[in-house]
N, CA, C and O atoms as CSV, one atom per row, in Angstrom:
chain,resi,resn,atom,element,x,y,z
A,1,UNK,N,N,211.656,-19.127,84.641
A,1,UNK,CA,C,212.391,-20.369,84.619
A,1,UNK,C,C,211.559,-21.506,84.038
A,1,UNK,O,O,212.047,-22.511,83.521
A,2,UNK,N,N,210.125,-21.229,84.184
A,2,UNK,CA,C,209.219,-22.176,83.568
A,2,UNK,C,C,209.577,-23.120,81.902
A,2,UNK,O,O,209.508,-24.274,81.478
A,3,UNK,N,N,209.986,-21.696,81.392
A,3,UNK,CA,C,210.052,-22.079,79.978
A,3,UNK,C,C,211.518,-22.979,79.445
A,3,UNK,O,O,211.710,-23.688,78.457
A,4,UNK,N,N,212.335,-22.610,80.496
A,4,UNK,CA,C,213.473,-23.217,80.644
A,4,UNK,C,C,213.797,-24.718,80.832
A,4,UNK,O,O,214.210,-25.463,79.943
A,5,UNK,N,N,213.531,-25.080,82.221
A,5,UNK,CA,C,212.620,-26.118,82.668
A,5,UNK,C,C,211.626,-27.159,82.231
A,5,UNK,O,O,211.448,-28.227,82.817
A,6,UNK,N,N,210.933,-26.718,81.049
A,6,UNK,CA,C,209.973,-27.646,80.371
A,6,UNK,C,C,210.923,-27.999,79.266
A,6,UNK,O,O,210.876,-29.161,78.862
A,7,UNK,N,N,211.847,-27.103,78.672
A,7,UNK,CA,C,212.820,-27.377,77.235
A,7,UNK,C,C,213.320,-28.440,77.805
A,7,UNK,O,O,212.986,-29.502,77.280
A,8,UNK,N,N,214.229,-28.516,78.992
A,8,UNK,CA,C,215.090,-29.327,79.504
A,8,UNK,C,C,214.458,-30.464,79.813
A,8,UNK,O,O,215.200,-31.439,79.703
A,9,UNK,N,N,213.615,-30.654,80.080
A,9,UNK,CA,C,212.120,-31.603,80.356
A,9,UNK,C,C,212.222,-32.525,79.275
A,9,UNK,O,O,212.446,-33.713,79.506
A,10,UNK,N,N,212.032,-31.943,77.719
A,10,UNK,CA,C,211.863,-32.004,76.557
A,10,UNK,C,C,212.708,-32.403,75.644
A,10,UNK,O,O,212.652,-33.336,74.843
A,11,UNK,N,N,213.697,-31.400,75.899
A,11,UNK,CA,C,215.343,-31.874,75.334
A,11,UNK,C,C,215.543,-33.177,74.398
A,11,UNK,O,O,216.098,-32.994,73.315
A,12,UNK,N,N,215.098,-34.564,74.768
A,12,UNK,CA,C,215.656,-35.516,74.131
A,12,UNK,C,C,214.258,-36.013,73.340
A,12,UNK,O,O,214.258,-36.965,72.559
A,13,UNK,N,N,213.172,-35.289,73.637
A,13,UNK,CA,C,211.758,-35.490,72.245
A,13,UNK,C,C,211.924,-35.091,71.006
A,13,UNK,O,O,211.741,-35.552,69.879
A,14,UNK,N,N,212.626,-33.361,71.859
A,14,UNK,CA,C,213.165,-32.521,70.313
A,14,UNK,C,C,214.302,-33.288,69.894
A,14,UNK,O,O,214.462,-33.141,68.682
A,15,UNK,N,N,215.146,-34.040,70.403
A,15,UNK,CA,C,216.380,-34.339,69.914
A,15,UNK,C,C,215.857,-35.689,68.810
A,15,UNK,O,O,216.222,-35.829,67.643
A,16,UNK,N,N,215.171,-36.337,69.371
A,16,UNK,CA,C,214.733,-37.549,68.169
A,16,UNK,C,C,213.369,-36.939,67.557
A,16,UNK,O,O,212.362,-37.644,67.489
A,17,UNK,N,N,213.376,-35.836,67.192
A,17,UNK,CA,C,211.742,-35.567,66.419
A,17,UNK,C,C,212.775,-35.223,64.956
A,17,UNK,O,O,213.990,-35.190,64.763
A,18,UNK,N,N,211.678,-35.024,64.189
A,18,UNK,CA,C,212.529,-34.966,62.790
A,18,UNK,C,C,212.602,-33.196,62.285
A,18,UNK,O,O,213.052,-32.801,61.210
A,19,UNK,N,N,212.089,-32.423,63.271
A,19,UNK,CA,C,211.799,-30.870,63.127
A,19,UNK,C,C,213.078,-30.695,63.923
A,19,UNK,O,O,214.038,-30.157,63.371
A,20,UNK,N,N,213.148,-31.045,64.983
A,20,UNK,CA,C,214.206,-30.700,66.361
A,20,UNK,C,C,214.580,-28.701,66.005
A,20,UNK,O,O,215.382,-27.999,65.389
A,21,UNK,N,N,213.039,-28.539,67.131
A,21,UNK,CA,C,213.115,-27.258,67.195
A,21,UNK,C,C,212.238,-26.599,68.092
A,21,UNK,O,O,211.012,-26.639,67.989
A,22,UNK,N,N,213.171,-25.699,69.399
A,22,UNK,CA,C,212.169,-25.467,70.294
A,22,UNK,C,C,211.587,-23.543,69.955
A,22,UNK,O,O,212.336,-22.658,69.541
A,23,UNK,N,N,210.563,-23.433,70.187
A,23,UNK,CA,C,210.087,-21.888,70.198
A,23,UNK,C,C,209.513,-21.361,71.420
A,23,UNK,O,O,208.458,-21.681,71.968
A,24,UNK,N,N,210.451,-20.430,71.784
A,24,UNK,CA,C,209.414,-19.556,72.888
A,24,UNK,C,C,208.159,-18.690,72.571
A,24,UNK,O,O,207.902,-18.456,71.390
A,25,UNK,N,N,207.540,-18.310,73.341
A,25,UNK,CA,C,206.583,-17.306,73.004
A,25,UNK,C,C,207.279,-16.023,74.132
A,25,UNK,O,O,207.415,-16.000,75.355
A,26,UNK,N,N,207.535,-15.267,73.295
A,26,UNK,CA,C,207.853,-13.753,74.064
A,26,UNK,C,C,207.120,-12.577,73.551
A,26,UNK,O,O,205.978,-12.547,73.091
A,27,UNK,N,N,208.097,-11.462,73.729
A,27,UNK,CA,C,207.503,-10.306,73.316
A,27,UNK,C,C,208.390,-9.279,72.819
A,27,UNK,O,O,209.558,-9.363,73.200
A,28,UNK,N,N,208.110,-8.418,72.122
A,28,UNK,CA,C,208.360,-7.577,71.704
A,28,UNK,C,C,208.731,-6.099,72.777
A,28,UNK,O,O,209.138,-4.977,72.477
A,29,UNK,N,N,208.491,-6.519,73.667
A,29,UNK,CA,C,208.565,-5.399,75.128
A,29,UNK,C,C,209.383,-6.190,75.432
A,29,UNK,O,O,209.492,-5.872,76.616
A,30,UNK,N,N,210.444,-7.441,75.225
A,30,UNK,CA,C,211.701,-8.174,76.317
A,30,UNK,C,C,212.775,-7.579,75.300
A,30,UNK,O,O,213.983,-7.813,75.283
A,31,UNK,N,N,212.014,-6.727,74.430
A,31,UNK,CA,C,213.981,-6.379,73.621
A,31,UNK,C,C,214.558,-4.928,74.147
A,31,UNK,O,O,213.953,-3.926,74.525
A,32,UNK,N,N,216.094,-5.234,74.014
A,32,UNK,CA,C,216.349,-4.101,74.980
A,32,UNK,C,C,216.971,-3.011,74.088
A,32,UNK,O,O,217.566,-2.038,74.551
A,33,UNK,N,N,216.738,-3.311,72.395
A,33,UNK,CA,C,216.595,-2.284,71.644
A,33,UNK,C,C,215.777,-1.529,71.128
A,33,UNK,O,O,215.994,-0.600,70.351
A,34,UNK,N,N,214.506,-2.015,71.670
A,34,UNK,CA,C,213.475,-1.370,71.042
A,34,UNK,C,C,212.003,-1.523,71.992
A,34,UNK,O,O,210.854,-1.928,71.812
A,35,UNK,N,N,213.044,-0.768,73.403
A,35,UNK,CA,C,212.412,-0.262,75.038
A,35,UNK,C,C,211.933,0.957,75.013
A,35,UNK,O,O,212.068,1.743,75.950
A,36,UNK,N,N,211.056,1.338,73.442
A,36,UNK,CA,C,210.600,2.930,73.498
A,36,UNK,C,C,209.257,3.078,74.566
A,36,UNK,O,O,209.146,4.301,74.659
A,37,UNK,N,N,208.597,2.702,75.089
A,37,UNK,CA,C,207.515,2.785,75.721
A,37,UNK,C,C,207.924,2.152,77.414
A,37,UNK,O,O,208.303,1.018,77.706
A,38,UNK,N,N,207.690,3.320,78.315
A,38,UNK,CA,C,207.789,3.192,79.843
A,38,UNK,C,C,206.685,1.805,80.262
A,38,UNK,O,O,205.918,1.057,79.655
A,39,UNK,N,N,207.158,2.014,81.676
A,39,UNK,CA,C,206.072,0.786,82.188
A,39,UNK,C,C,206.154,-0.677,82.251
A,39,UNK,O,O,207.294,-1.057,81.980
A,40,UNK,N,N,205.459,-1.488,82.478
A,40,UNK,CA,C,205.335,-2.797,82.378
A,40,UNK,C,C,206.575,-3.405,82.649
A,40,UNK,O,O,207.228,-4.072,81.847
A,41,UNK,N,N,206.930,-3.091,84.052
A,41,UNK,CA,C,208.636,-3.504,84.224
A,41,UNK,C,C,208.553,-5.279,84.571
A,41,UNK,O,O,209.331,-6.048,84.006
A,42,UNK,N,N,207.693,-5.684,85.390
A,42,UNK,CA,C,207.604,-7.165,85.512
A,42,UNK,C,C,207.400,-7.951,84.288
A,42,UNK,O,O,207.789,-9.110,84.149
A,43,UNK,N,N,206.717,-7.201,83.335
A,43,UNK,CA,C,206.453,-7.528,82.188
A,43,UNK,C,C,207.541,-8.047,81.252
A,43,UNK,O,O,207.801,-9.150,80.771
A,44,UNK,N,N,208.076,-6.833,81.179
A,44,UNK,CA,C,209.355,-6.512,80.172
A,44,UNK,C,C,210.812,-7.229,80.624
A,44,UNK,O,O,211.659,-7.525,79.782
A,45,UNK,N,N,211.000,-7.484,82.159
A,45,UNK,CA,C,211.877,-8.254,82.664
A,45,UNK,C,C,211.861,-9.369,82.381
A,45,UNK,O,O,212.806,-9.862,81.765
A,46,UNK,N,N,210.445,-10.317,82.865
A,46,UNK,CA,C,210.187,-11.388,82.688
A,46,UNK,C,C,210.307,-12.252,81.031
A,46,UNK,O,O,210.341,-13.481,80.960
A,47,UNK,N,N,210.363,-11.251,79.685
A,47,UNK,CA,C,210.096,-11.729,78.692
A,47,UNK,C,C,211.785,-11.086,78.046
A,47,UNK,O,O,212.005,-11.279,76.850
A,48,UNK,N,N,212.587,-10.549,78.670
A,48,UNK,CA,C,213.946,-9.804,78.594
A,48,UNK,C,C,214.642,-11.411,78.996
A,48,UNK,O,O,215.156,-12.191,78.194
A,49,UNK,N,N,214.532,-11.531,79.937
A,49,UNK,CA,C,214.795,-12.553,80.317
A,49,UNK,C,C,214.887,-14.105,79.693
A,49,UNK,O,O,215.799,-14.923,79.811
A,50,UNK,N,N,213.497,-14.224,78.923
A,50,UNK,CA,C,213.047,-15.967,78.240
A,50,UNK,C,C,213.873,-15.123,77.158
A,50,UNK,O,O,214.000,-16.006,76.310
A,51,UNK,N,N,214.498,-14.039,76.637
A,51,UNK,CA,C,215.181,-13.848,75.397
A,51,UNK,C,C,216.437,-14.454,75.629
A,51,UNK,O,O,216.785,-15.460,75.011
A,52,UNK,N,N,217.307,-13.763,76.694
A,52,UNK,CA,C,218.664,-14.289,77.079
A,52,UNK,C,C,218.157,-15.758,77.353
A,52,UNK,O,O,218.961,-16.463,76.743
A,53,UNK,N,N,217.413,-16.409,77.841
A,53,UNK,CA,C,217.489,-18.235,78.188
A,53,UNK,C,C,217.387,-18.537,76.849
A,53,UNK,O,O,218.008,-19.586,76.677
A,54,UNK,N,N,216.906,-18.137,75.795
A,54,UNK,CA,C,217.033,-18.759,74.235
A,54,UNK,C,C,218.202,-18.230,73.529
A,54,UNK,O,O,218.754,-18.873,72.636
A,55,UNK,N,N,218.595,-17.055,73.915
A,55,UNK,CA,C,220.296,-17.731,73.311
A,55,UNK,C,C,221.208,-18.541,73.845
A,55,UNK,O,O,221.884,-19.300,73.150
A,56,UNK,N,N,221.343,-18.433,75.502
A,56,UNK,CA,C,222.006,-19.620,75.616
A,56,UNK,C,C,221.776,-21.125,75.888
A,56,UNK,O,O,222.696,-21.871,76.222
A,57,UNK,N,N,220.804,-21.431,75.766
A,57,UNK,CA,C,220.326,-22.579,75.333
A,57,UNK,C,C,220.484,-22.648,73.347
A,57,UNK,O,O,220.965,-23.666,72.847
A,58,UNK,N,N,220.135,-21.754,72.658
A,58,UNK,CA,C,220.300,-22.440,71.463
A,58,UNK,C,C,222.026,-22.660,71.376
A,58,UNK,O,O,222.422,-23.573,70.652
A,59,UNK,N,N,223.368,-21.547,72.356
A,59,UNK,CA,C,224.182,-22.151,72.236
A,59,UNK,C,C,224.615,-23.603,72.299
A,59,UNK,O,O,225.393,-24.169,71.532
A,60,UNK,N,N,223.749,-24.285,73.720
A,60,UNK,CA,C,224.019,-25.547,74.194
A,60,UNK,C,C,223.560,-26.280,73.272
A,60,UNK,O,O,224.360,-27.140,72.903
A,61,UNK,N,N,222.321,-26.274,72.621
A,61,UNK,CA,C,221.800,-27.140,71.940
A,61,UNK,C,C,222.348,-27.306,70.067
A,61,UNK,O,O,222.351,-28.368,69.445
A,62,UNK,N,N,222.610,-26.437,69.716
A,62,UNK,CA,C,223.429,-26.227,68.527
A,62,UNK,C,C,223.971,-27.457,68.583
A,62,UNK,O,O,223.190,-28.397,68.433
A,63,UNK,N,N,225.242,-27.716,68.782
A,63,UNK,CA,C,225.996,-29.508,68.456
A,63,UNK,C,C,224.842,-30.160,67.788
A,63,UNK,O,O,224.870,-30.547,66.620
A,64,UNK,N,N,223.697,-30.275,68.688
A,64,UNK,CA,C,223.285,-31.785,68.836
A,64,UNK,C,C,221.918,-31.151,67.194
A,64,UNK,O,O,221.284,-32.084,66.701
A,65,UNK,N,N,221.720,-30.105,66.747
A,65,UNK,CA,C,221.312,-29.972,65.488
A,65,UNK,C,C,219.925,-29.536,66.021
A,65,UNK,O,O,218.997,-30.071,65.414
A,66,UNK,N,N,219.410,-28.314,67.453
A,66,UNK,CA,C,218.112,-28.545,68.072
A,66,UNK,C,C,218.255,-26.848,67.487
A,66,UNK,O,O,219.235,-26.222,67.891
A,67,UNK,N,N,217.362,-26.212,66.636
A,67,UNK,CA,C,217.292,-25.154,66.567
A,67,UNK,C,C,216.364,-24.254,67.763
A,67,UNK,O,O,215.528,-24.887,68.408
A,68,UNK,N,N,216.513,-23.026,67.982
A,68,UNK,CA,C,215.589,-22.162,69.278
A,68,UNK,C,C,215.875,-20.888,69.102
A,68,UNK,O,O,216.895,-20.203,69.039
A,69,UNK,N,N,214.461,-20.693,69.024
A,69,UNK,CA,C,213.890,-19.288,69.015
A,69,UNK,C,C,213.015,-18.596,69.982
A,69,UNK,O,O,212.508,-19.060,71.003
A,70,UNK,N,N,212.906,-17.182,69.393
A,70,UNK,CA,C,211.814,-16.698,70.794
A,70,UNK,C,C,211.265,-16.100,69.603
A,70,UNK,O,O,211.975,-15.776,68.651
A,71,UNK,N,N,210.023,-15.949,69.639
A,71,UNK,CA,C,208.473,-15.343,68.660
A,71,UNK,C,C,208.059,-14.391,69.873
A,71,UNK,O,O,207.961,-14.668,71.068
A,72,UNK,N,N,207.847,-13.195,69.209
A,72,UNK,CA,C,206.803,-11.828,69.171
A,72,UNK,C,C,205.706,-12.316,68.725
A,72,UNK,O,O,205.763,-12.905,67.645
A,73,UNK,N,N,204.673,-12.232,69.282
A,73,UNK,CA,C,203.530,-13.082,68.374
A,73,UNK,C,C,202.672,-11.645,67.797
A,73,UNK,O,O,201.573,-12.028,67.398
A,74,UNK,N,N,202.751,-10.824,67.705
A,74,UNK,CA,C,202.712,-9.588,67.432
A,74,UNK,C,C,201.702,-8.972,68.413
A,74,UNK,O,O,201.528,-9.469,69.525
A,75,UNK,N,N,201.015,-7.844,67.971
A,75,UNK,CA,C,199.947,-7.367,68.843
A,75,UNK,C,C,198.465,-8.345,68.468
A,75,UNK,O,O,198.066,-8.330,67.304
A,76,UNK,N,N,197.930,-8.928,69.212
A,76,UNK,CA,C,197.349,-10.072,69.024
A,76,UNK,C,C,195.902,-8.923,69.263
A,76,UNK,O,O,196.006,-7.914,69.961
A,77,UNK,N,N,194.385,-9.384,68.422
A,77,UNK,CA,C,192.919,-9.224,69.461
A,77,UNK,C,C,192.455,-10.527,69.969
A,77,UNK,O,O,191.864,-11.500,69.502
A,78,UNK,N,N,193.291,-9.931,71.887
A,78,UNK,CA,C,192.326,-10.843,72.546
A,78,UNK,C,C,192.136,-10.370,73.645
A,78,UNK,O,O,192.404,-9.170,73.581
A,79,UNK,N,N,191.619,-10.825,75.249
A,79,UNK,CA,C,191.366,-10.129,76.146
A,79,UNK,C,C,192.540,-9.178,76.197
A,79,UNK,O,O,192.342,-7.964,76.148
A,80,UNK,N,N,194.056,-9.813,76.317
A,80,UNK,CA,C,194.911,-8.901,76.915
A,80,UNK,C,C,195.450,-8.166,75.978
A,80,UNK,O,O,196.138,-7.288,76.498
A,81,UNK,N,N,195.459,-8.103,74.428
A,81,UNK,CA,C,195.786,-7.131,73.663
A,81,UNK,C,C,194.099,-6.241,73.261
A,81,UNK,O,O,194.150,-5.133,72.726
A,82,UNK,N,N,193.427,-6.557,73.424
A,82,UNK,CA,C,192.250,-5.844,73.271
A,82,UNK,C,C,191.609,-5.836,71.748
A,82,UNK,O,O,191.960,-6.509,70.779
A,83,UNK,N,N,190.428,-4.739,71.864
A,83,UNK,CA,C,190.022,-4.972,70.135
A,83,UNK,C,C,190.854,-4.528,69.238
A,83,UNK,O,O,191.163,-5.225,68.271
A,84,UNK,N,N,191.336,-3.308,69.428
A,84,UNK,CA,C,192.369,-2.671,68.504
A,84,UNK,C,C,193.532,-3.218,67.814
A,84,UNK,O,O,194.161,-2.819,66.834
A,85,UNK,N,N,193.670,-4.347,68.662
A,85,UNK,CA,C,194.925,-4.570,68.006
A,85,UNK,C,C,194.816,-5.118,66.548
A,85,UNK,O,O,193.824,-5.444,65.896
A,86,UNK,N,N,196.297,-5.117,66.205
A,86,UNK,CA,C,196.902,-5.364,64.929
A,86,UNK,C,C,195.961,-6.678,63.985
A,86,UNK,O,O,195.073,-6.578,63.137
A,87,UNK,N,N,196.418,-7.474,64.397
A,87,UNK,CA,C,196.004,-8.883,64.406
A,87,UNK,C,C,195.361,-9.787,65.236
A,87,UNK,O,O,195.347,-9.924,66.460
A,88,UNK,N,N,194.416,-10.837,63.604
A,88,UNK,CA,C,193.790,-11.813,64.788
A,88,UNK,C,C,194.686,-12.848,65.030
A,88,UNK,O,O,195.837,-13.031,64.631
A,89,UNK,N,N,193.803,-13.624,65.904
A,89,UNK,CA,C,194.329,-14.705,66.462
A,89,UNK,C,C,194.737,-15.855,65.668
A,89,UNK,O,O,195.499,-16.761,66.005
A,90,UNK,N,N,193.932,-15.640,64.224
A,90,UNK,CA,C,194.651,-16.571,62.866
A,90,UNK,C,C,195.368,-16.314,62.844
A,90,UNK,O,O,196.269,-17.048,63.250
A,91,UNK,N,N,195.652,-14.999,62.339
A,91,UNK,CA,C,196.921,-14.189,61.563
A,91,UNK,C,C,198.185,-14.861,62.229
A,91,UNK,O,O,199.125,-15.292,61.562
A,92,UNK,N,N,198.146,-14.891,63.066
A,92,UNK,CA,C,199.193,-14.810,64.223
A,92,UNK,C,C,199.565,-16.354,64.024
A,92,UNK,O,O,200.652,-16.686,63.552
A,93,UNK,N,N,198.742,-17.128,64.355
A,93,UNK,CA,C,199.552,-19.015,64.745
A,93,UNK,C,C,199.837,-18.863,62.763
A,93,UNK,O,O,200.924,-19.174,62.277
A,94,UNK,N,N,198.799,-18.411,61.996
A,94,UNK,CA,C,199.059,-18.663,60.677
A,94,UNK,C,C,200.533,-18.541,60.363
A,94,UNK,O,O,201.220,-19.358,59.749
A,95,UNK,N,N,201.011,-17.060,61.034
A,95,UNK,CA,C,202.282,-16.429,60.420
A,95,UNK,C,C,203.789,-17.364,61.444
A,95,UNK,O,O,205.016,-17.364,61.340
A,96,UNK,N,N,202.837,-18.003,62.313
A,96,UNK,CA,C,203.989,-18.638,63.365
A,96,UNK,C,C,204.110,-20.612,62.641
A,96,UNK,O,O,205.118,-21.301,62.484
A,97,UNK,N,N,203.081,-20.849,62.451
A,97,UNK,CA,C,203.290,-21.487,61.751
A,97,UNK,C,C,203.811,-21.815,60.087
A,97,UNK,O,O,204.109,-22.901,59.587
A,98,UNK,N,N,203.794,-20.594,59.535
A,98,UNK,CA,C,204.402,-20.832,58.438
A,98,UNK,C,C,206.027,-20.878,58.686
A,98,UNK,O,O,206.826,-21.584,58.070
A,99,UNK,N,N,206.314,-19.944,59.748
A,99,UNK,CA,C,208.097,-19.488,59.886
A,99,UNK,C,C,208.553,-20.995,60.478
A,99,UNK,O,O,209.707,-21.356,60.244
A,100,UNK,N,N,207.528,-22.007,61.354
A,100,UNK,CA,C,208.121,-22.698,61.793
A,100,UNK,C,C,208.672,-24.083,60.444
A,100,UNK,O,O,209.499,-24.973,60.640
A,101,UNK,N,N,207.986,-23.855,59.329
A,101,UNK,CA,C,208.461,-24.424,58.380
A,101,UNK,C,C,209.383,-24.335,57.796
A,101,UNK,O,O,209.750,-25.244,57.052
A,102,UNK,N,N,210.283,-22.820,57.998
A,102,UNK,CA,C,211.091,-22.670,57.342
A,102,UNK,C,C,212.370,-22.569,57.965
A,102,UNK,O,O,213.518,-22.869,57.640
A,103,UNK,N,N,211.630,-21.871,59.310
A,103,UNK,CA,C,213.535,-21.690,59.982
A,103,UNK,C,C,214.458,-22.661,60.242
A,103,UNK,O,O,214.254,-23.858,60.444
A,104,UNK,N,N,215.445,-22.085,60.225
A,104,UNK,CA,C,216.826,-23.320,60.065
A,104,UNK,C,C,218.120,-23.741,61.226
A,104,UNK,O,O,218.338,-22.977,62.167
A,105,UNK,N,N,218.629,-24.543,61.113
A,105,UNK,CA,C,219.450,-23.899,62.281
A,105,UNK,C,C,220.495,-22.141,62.520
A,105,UNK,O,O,220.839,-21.277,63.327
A,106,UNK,N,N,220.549,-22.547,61.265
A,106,UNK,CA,C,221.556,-20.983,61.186
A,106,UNK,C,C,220.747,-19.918,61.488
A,106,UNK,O,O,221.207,-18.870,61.035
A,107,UNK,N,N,219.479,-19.764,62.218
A,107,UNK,CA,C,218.858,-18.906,62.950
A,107,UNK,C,C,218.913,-19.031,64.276
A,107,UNK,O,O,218.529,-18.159,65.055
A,108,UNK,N,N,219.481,-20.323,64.659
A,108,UNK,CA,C,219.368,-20.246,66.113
A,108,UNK,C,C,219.544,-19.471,67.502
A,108,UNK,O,O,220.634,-19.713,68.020
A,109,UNK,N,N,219.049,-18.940,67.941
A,109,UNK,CA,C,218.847,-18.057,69.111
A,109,UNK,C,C,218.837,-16.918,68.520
A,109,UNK,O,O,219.613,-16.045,68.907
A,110,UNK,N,N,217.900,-16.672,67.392
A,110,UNK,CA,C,217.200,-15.458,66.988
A,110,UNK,C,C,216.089,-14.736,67.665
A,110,UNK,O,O,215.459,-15.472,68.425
A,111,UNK,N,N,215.699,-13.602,67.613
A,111,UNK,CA,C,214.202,-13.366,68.140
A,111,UNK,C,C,212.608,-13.065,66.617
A,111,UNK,O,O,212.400,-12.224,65.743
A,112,UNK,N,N,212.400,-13.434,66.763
A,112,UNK,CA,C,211.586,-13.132,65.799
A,112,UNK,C,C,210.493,-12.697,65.721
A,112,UNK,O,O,209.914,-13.319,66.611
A,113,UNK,N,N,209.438,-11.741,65.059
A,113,UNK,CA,C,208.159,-11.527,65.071
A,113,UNK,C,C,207.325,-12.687,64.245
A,113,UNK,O,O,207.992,-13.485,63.587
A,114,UNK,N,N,206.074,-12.789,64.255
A,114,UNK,CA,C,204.715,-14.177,64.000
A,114,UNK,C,C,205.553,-14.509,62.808
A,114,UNK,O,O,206.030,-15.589,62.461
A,115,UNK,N,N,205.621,-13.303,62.255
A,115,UNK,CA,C,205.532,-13.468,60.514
A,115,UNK,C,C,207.265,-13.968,60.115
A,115,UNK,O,O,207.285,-14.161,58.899
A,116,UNK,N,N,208.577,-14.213,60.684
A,116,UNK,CA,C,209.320,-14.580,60.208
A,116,UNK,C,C,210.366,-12.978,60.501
A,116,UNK,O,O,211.499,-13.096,60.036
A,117,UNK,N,N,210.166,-11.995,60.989
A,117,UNK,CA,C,210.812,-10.974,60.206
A,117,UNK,C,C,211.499,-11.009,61.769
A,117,UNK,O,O,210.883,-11.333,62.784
A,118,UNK,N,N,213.364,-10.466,61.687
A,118,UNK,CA,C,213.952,-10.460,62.797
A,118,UNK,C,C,213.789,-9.159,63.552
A,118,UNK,O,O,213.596,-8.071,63.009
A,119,UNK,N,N,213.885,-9.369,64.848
A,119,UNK,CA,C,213.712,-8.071,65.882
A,119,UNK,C,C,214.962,-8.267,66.175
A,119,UNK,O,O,215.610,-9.300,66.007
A,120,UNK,N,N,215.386,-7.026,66.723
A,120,UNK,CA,C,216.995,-6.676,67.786
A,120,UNK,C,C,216.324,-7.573,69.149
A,120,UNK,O,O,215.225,-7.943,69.563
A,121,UNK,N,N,217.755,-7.641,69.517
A,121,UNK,CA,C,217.440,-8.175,71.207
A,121,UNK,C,C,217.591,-6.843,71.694
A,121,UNK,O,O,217.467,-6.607,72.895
């Protein structure tokens, strides 16, 4: 509810900023099409969950011109993705920050990975 809660908090900053656009940080384990790997049920609930609060919030917010998304930030190297993973910690704000330049409203309550590319819910 945290992430919910701070939007609503927020709501009328994004509404007079000239971006007017909120982003979650989720995961790639909250989609419920692409639940191939067991486990991590608090995990996977908890970030299943901030997916459904960003579509219906980007419903509510739509009128007023507030775009919202949820970001996969991909497999990150850091303590909790470890060395192996995919990507660094550039890669990642790099590829989140470039998408945040581009996305539009007609994406609203999409899910997305760092780099711009869409995931299933």
């Amino acid at each position: 509810m945290a992430p919910l809660l701070l939007a609503e908090a927020l709501v009328e900053n994004v509404a007079a900023s000239s971006r007017k656009l909120i982003a979650f940080q989720s995961s790639r384990m909250g989609s419920n099409a692409e639940a191939a790997s067991p486990g991590y049920y608090a995990y996977r609930a908890s970030k299943a969950a901030l997916n459904k609060i960003t579509g219906s919030l980007a419903t509510e917010l739509r009128p007023r011109g507030i775009t919202v998304v949820t970001l996969h930030p991909g497999w990150v190297r850091t303590d909790m993705g470890g060395a192996n993973a995919d990507i660094s910690v550039d890669e990642c704000v790099d590829g989140q920050q470039a998408f945040f330049c581009t996305v539009s409203l007609k994406q609203t309550g999409g899910f997305y990975s760092y780099d711009g590319r869409a995931i299933a819910w």
